[in-house]
C-alpha positions in Angstrom: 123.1 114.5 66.4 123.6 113.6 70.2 121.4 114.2 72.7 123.2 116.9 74.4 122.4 119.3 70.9 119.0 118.3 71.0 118.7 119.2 74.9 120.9 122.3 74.0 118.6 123.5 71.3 115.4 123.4 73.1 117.0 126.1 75.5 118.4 128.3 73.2 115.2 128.2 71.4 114.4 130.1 74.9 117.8 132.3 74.4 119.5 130.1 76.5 122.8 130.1 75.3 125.7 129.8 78.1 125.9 126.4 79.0 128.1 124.4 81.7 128.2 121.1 81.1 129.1 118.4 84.0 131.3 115.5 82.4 133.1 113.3 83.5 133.3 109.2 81.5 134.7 109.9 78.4 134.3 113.6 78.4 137.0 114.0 76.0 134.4 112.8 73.4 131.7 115.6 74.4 134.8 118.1 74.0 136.4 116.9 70.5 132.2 117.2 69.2 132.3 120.9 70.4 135.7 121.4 69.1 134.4 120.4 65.4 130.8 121.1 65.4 131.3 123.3 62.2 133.2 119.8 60.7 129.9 117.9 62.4 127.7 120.3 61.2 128.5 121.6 57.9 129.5 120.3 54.1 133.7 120.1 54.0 136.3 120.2 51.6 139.4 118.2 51.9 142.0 119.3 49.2 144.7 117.5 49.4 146.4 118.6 46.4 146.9 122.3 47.9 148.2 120.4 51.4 145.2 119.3 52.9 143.4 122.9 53.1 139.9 122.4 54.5 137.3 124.6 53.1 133.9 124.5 54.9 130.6 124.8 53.2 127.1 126.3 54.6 128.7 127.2 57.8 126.0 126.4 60.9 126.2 128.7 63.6 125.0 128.4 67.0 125.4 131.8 69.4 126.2 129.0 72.3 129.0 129.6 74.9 129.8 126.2 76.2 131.9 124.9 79.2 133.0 121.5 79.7 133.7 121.0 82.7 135.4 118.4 84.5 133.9 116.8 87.4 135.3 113.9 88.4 135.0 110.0 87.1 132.9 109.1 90.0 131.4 112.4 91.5 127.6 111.7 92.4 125.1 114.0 90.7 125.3 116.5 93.4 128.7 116.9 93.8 129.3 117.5 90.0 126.4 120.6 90.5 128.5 121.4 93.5 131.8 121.8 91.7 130.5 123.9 88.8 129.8 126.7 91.1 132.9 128.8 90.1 131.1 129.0 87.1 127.4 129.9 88.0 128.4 132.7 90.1 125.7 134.2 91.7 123.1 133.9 89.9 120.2 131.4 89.5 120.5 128.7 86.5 118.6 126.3 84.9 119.6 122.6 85.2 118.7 119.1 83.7 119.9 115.7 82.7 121.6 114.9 79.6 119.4 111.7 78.7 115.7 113.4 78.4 114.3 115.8 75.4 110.5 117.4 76.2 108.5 120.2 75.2 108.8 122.3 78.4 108.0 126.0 78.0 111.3 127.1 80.0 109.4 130.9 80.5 106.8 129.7 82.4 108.9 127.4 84.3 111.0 130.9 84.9 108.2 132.5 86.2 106.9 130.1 88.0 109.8 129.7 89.6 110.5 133.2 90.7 107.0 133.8 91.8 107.4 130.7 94.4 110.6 132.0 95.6 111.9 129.1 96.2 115.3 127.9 96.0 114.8 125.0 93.2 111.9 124.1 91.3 111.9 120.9 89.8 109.6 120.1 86.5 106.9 117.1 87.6 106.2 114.7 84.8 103.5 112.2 84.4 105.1 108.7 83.6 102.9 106.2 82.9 103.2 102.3 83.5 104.6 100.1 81.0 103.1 97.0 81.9 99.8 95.6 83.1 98.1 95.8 86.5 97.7 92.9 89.0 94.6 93.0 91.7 96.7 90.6 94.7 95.2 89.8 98.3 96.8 88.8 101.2 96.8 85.1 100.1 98.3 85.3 96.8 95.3 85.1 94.3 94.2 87.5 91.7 91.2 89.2 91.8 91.9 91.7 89.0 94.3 91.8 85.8 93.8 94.5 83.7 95.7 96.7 80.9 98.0 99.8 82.1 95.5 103.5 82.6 96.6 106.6 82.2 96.0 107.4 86.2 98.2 104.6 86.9 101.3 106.7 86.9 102.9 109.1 88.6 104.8 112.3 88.9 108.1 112.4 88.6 111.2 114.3 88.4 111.6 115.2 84.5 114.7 117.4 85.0 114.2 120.5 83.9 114.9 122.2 87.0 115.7 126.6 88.3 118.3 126.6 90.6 119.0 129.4 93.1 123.5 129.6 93.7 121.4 128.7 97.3 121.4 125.0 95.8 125.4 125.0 96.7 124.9 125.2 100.3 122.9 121.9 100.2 125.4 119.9 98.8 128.3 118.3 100.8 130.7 117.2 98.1 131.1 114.8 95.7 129.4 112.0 97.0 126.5 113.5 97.6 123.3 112.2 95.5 121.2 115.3 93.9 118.0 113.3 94.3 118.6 112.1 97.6 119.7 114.5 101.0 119.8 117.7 98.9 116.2 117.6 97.2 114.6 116.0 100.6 116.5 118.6 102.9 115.0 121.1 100.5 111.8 119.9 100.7 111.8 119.7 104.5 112.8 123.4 104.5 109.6 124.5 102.2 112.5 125.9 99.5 111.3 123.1 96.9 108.7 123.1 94.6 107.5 121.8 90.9 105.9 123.2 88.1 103.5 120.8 86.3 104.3 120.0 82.7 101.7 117.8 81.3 103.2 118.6 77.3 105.8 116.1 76.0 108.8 114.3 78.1 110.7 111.4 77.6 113.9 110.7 78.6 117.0 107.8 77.2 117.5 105.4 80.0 117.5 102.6 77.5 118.6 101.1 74.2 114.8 100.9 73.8 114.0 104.9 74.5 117.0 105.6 72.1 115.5 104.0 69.2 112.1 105.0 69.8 113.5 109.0 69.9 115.6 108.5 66.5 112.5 106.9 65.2 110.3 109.7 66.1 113.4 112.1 64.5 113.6 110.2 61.3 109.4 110.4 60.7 109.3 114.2 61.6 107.7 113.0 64.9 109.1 114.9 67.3 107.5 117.3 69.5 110.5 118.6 71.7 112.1 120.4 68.0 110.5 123.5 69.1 113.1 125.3 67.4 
């Protein structure tokens, strides 16, 4: 399954079920999944021999509601938020990226959010390092080399984000970066804050990340199927 049903299903495991989604490169794919899920999804019958009738088998249902919505071939990551508006209306709405899967409990994050009162909470992740650690001075020479710690990390933006319709008013247009004027003018204005997830999170950036999520799939290994 892509990693849009497996983002998909962590929400509506939250009753989540309307969903915009932001394409753009080769969105036509995204829409002709949707269009067959039930032929994704489900044992089929071909029978050609009474015209090609298709008779599906074990029909999976999902109570989604899904928009795909074109935004543009090279709209930045604001300016695809920005042109969804229409379709938020006024109301506040959840938002992530389409390469990350975690165990985030999305009621908390609710109410956390709306107890802030801010206009976008983002969910902070701790990433740790993936290599070793090097000890340099001013001259050049190495007075430490040790193995990757957990503190070594950071916090980072995991996605996972409440939005207030506020968000729009940050956003220029289409090339304007999410992460970038948006996020810091937010910040600047005290209408940003995180809620700490310190559960499971890891995200698809790489050929590497993808087979390590299919292998945790395959084994039974993974903790974002909540549902």
């Amino acid at each position: 399954m892509p990693i849009l049903w497996h983002i998909m299903k962590i929400y509506s495991h939250y009753g989540i079920n309307d969903f915009v989604i932001c394409a753009g490169y080769k969105q036509e794919y995204i829409k002709d999944w949707f269009a067959n899920y039930y032929l994704h999804t489900s044992d089929v019958t071909f029978d050609f021999a009474d015209g090609g009738k298709m008779n599906i088998h074990s029909n999976v249902s999902e109570p989604w509601r899904v928009s795909v919505i074109d935004t543009g071939l090279n709209t930045m990551t604001g300016g695809r938020i920005k042109r969804i508006a229409p379709y938020v209306e006024n109301e506040k709405f959840f938002m992530t990226y389409g390469d990350g899967v975690a165990d985030v409990d999305l009621n908390a994050l609710l109410a956390f959010h709306e107890k802030t009162g801010k206009v976008a909470t983002i969910t902070g992740v701790l990433v740790t390092q993936r290599f070793g650690v090097l000890d340099i001075d001013g001259n050049g020479a190495i007075n430490e080399f040790r193995e990757k710690k957990e503190t070594d990390g950071g916090v980072i933006n995991g996605g996972f984000m409440v939005l207030e319709p506020g968000i729009f008013d940050y956003i220029d247009g289409d090339q304007t970066v999410f992460e970038q004027e948006p996020l810091n003018r937010l910040a600047a204005n005290h209408e940003l804050c995180a809620y700490r997830h310190e559960g499971f999170w890891k995200c698809m950036d790489s050929q590497r990340e993808k087979m390590q999520l299919e292998e945790m799939w395959a084994t039974g290994n993974a903790p974002w199927k909540i549902w």
